[in-house]
C-alpha positions as CSV (number, residue, x, y, z in Angstrom):
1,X,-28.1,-14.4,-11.6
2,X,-29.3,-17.9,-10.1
3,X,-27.2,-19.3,-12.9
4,X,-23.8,-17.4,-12.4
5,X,-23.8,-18.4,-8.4
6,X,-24.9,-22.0,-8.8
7,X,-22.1,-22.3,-11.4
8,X,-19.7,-20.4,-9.4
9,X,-21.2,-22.6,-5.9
10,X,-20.7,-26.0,-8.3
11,X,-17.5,-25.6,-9.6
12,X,-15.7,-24.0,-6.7
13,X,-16.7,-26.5,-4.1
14,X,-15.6,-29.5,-6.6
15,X,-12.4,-28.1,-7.3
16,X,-12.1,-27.5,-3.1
17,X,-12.7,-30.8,-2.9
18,X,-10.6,-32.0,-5.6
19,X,-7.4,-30.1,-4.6
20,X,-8.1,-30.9,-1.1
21,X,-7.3,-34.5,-1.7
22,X,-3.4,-33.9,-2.9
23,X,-3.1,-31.2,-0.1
24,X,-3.9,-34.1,2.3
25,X,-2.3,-37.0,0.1
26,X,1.0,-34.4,0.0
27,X,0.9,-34.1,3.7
28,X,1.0,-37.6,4.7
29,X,3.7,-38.7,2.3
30,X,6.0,-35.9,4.1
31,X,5.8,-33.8,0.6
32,X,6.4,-30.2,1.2
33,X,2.9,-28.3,-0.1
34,X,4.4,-24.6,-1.0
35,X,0.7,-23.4,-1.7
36,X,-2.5,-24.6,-1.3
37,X,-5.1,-21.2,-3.6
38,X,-8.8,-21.5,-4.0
39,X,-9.3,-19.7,-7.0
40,X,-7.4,-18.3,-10.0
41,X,-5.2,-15.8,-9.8
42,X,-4.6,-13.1,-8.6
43,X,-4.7,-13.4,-5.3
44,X,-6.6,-11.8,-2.7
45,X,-6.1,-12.8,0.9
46,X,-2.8,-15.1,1.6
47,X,-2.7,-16.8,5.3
48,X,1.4,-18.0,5.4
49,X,2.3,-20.5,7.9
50,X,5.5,-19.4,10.1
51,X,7.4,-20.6,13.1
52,X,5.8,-18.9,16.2
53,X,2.6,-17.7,13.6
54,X,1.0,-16.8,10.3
55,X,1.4,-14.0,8.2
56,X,-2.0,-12.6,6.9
57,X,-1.9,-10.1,3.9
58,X,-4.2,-8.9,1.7
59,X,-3.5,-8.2,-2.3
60,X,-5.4,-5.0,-4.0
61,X,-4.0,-2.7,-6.7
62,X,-1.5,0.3,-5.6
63,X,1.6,2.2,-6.8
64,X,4.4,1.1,-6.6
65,X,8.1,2.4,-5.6
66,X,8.4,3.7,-9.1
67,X,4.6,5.1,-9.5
68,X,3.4,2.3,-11.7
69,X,-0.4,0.8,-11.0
70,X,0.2,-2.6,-9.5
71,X,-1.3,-6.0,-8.0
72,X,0.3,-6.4,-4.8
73,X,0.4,-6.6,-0.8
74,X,-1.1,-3.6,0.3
75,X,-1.8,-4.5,4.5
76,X,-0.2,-7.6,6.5
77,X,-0.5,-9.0,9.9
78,X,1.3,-11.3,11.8
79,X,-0.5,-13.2,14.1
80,X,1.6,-14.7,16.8
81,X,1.1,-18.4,18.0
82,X,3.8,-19.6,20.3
83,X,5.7,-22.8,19.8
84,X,4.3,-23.4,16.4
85,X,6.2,-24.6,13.9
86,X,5.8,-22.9,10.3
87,X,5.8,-25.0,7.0
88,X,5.8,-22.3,4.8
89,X,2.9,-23.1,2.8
90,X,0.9,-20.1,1.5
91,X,-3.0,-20.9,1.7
92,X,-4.4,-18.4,-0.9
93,X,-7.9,-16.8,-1.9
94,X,-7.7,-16.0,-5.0
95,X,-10.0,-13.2,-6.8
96,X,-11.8,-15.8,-9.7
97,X,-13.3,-18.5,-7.8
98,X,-13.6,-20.9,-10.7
99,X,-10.5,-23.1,-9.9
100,X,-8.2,-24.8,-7.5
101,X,-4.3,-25.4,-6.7
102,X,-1.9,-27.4,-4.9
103,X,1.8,-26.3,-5.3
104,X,4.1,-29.4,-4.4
105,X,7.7,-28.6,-4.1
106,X,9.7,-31.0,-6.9
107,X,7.0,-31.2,-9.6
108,X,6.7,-29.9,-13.0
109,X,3.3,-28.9,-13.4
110,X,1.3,-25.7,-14.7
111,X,3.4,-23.2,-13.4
112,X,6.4,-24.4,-15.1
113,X,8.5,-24.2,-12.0
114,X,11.9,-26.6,-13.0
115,X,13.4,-25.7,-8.9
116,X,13.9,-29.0,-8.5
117,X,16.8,-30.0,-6.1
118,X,16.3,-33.5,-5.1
119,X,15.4,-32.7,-1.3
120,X,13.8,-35.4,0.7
121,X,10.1,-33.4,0.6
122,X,10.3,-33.2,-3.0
123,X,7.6,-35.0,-5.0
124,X,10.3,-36.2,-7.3
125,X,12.1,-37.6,-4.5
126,X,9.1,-40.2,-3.1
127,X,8.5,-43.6,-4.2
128,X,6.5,-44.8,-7.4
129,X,3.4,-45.6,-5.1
130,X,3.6,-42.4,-2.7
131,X,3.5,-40.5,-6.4
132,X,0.5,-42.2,-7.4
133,X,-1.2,-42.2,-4.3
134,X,-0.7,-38.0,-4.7
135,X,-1.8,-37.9,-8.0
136,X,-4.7,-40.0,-7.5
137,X,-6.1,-38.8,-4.6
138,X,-8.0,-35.8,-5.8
139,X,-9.8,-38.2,-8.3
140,X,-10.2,-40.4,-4.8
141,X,-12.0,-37.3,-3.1
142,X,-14.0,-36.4,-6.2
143,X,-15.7,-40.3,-6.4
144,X,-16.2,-40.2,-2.1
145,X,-17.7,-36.7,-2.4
146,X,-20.3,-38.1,-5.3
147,X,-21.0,-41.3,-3.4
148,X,-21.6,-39.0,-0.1
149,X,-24.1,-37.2,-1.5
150,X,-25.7,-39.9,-3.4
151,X,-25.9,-41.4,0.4
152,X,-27.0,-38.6,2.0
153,X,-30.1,-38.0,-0.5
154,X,-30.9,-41.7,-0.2
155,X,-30.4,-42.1,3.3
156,X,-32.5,-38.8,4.0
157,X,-35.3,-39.2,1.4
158,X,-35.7,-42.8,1.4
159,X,-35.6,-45.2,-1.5
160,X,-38.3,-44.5,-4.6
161,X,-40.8,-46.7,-5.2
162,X,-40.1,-48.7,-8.4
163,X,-43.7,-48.8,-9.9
164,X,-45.1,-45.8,-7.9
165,X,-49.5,-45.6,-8.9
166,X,-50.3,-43.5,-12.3
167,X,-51.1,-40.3,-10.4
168,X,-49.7,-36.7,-12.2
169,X,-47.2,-34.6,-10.3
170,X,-46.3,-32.3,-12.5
171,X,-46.9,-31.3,-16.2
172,X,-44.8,-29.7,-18.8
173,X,-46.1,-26.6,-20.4
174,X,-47.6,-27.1,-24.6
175,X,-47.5,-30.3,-24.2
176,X,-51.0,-32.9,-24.8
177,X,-51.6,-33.5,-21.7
178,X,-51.7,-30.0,-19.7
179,X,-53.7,-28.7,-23.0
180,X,-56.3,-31.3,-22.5
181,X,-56.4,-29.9,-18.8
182,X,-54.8,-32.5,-16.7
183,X,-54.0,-31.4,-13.3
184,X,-51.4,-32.9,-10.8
185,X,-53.3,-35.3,-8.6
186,X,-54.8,-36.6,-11.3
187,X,-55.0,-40.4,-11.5
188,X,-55.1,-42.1,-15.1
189,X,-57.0,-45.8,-14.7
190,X,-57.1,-46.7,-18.4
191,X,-56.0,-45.7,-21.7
192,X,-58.0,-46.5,-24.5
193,X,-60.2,-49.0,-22.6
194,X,-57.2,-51.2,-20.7
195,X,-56.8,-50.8,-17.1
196,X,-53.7,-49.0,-16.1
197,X,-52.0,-50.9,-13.0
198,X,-49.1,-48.3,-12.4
199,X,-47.1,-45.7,-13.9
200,X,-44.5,-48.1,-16.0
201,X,-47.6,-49.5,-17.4
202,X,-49.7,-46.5,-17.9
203,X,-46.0,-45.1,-19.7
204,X,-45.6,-48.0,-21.9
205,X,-48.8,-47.9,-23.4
206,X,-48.6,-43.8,-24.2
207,X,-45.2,-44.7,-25.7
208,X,-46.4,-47.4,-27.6
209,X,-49.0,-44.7,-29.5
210,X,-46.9,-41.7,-31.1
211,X,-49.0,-38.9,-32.7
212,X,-52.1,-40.5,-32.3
213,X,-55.6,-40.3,-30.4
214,X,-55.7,-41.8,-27.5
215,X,-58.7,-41.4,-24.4
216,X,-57.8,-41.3,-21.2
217,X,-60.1,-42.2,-18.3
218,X,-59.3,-40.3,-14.6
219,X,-60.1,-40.2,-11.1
220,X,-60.1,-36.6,-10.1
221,X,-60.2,-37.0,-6.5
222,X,-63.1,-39.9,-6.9
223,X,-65.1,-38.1,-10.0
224,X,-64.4,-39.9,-13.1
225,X,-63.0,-37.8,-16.1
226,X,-62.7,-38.8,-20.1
227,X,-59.9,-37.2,-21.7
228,X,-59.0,-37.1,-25.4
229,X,-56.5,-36.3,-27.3
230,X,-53.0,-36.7,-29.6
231,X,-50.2,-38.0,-28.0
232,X,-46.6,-35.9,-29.4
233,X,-43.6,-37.9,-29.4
234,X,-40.0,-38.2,-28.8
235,X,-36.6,-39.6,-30.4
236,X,-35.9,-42.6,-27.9
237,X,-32.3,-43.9,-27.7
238,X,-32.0,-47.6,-27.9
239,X,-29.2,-50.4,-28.4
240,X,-30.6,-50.6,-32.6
241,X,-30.8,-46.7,-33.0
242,X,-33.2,-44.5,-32.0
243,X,-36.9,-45.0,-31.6
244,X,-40.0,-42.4,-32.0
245,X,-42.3,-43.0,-28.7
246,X,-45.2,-41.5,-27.5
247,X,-45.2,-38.1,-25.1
248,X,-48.0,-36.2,-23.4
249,X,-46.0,-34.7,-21.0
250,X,-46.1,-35.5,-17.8
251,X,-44.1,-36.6,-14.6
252,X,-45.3,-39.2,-11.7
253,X,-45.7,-38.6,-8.2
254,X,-42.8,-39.7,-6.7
255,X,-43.1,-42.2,-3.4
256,X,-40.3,-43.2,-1.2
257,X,-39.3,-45.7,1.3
258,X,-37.3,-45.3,4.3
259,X,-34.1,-46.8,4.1
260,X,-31.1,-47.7,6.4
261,X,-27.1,-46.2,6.2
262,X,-26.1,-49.7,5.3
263,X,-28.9,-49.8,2.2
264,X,-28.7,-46.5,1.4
265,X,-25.1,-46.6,1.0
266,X,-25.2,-49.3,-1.4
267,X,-27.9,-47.0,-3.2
268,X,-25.0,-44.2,-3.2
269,X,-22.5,-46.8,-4.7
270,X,-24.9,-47.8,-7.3
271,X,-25.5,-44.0,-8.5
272,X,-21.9,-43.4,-8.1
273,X,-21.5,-46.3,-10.9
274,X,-24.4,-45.0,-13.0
275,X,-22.6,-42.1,-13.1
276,X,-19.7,-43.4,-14.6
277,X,-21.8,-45.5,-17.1
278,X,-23.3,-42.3,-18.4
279,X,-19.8,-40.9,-19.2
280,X,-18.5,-44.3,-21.0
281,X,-22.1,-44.1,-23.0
282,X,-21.3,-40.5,-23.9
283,X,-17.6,-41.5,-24.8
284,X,-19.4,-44.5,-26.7
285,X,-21.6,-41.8,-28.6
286,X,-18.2,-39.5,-29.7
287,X,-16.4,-42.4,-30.9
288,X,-19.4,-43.9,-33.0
289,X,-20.0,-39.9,-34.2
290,X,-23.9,-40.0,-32.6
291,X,-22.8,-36.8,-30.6
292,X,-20.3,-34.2,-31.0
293,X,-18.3,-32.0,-28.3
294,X,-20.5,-29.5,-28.8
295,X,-23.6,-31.7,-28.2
296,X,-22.1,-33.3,-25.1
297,X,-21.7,-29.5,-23.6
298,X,-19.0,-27.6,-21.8
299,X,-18.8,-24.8,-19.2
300,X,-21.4,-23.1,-20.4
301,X,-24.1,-26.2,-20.4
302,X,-23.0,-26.9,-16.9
303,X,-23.4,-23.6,-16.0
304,X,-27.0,-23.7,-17.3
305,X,-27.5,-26.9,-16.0
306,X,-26.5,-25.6,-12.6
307,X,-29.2,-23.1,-12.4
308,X,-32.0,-25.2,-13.3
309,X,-31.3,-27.7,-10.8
310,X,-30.6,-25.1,-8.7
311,X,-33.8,-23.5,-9.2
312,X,-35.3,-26.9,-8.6
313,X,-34.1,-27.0,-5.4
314,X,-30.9,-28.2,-3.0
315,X,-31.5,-32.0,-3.2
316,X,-31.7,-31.7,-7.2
317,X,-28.6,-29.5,-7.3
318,X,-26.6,-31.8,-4.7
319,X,-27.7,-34.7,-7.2
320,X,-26.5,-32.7,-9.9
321,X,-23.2,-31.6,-8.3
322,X,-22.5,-35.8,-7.6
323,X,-22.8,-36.1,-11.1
324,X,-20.4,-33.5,-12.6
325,X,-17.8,-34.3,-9.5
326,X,-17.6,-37.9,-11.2
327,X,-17.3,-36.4,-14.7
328,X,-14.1,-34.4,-12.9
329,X,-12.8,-37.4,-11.5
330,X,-12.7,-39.4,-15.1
331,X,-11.8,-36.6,-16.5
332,X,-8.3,-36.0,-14.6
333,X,-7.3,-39.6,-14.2
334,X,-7.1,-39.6,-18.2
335,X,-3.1,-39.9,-19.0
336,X,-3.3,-36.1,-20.3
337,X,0.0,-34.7,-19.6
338,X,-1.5,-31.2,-17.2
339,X,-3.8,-33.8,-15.6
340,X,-3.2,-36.0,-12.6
341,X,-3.4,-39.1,-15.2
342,X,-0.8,-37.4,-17.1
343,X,1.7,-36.9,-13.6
344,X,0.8,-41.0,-12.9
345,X,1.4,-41.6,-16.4
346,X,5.2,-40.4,-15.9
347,X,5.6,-41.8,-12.9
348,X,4.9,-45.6,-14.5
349,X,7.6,-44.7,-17.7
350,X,10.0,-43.8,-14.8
351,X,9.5,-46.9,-13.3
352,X,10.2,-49.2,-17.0
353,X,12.9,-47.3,-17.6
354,X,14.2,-47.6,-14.5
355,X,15.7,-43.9,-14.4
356,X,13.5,-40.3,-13.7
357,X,12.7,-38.1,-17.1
358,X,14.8,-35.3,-17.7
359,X,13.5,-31.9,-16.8
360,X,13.3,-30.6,-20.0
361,X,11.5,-33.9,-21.6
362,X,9.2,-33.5,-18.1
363,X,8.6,-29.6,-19.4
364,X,8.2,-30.7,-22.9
365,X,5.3,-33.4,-22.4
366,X,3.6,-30.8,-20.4
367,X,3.7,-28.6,-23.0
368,X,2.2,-30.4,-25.4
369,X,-0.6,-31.9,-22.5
370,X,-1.4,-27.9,-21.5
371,X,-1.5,-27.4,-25.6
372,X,-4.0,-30.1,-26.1
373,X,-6.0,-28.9,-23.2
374,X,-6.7,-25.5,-24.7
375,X,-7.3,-27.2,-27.6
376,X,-10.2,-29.1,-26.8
377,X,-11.9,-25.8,-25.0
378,X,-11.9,-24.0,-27.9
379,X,-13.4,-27.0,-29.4
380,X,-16.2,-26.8,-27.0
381,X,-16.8,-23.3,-26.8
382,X,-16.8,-22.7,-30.6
């Protein structure tokens, strides 16, 4: 159950975020936002801005006039605010909250709607930039929402220590070391006879040794313990190919140092880039064939992933959400018609050209985009 909300928690707060950012971008270009729905259809809860209020209604299943079963309004309110002027934009809940939409009057998107009349708060009708700056900006608000966290976990937790001491935090279950009976706390000072100075060393030696003996020497809160045993191993990815190093199993004990907001937010601009170097490495790894859709996961693998981080607690879950709201930034600003790269990608052929697409060769490149789309999430899933 952990799983199902963290995924639901991840993924609806990302997409918030994202389609936040054209609902803003929208608003201060003067383009006319006709809904703004958190969630997939159908709806549940609508909130309609109105001169002199908002109409409130609420969306459930009853008859209708003809006796037929139906998803529709079944109560409404008005709520009265004098002098306020309405926009008509519909801000909707919707009942599956696993997505996000911004409904801009004058754009041919995923709902198909061709209504486009050329009005001043059109999308269609702004300039080249104001269309870009739109398109771009829920890609804007994914990055600034990654680099915020990546600040905020610095900022409150300090910066780790690069060599931290070879002292065990933790220890993963049938592995070497926890069957020799390690236990956290404990401090390794040599392997096989040479001192250990810190954990890179103590790390590179054990790596250095796959499947073989190896003795251990620890200080067990100041009793000394001799521990022997076989190292496993593990495939290591390097720039040649991939390597076979030595594993026992364990993690370090992790020290920090305080940091300030200026440092730590160059620490949050440095994981924001790391962040996109592991998606070029993983594009890297589908082009060269080392890794497969499948392999590089989909819903599903986030989902898991979401619950193990969130088992691990909020700070690993944050770090995790940082991570996957960059992967959603790269991901849309790809020239995919259905994606915002594909909308910025229209606007710059407009711009050669020198003349707006038709509508029907608009329709038709979304067509295909939205058909590609589905392709590649079957791919995934199956």
């Amino acid at each position: 159950m952990t799983t199902l909300w963290a995924f639901i928690f991840v993924i609806g707060v990302l997409v918030f975020v994202h389609e936040l950012g054209h609902y803003l971008a929208a608003r201060s270009v003067g383009i006319r936002v006709e809904r703004f729905s958190v969630g997939f259809p159908p709806r549940l809860f609508t909130f309609t801005s109105e001169d002199e209020g908002w109409l409130i209604q609420m969306y459930f299943f009853s008859r209708s006039s003809v006796g037929k079963w139906e998803w529709q309004s079944v109560w409404e309110k008005k709520v009265s605010v004098s002098g306020k002027a309405g926009t008509g934009t519909e801000y909707c809940l919707a009942l599956i909250p696993l997505g996000g939409y911004v409904k801009m009057a004058g754009i041919i998107d995923e709902s198909m709607d061709t209504s486009i009349t050329s009005a001043p708060d059109e999308f269609m009708s702004k300039s080249f930039l104001s269309q870009v700056f739109v398109m771009s900006a829920g890609v804007i608000m994914n990055i600034l929402f990654a680099f915020s966290i990546y600040t905020g976990l610095s900022y409150h937790f300090g910066k780790p220590v690069e060599n931290p001491p070879a002292i065990v935090s933790q220890l993963v279950d049938e592995m070497p070391a926890k069957e020799a009976g390690m236990l956290p706390g404990d401090k390794i000072t040599s392997i096989n006879g040479e001192p250990v100075d810190n954990w890179n060393d103590m790390a590179l030696k054990i790596q250095s040794v796959p499947v073989k003996k190896i003795i251990l020497e620890i200080d067990r809160d100041g009793k000394h313990i001799t521990k022997q045993f076989t190292t496993s191993f593990r495939l290591n990815q390097t720039e040649t190919g991939v390597d076979t190093v030595g594993f026992i199993g364990i993690a370090p004990e992790m020290q920090y140092i305080d940091v300030d907001f200026l440092q730590a937010g160059v620490s949050g601009f440095n994981s924001t880039m790391v962040g996109f170097g592991i998606i070029v490495i993983s594009i890297k790894m589908l082009v060269t064939g080392e890794a497969s859709l499948k392999e590089l996961g989909g819903p599903i693998m986030i989902a898991q992933l979401a619950g193990e981080t969130a088992r691990a607690g909020i700070p690993t879950l944050l770090s995790f959400m940082a991570l996957i709201s960059i992967n959603l930034a790269f991901l849309n600003i790809l020239p995919i018609p259905g994606l915002d790269g594909g909308h910025i990608f229209i606007s710059i052929i407009q711009v050669i050209i020198r003349k707006p697409l038709s509508v029907k060769t608009r329709m038709i490149f979304q067509q295909i985009g939205m058909a590609f789309l589905l392709l590649l999430m079957i791919i995934v899933f199956y």
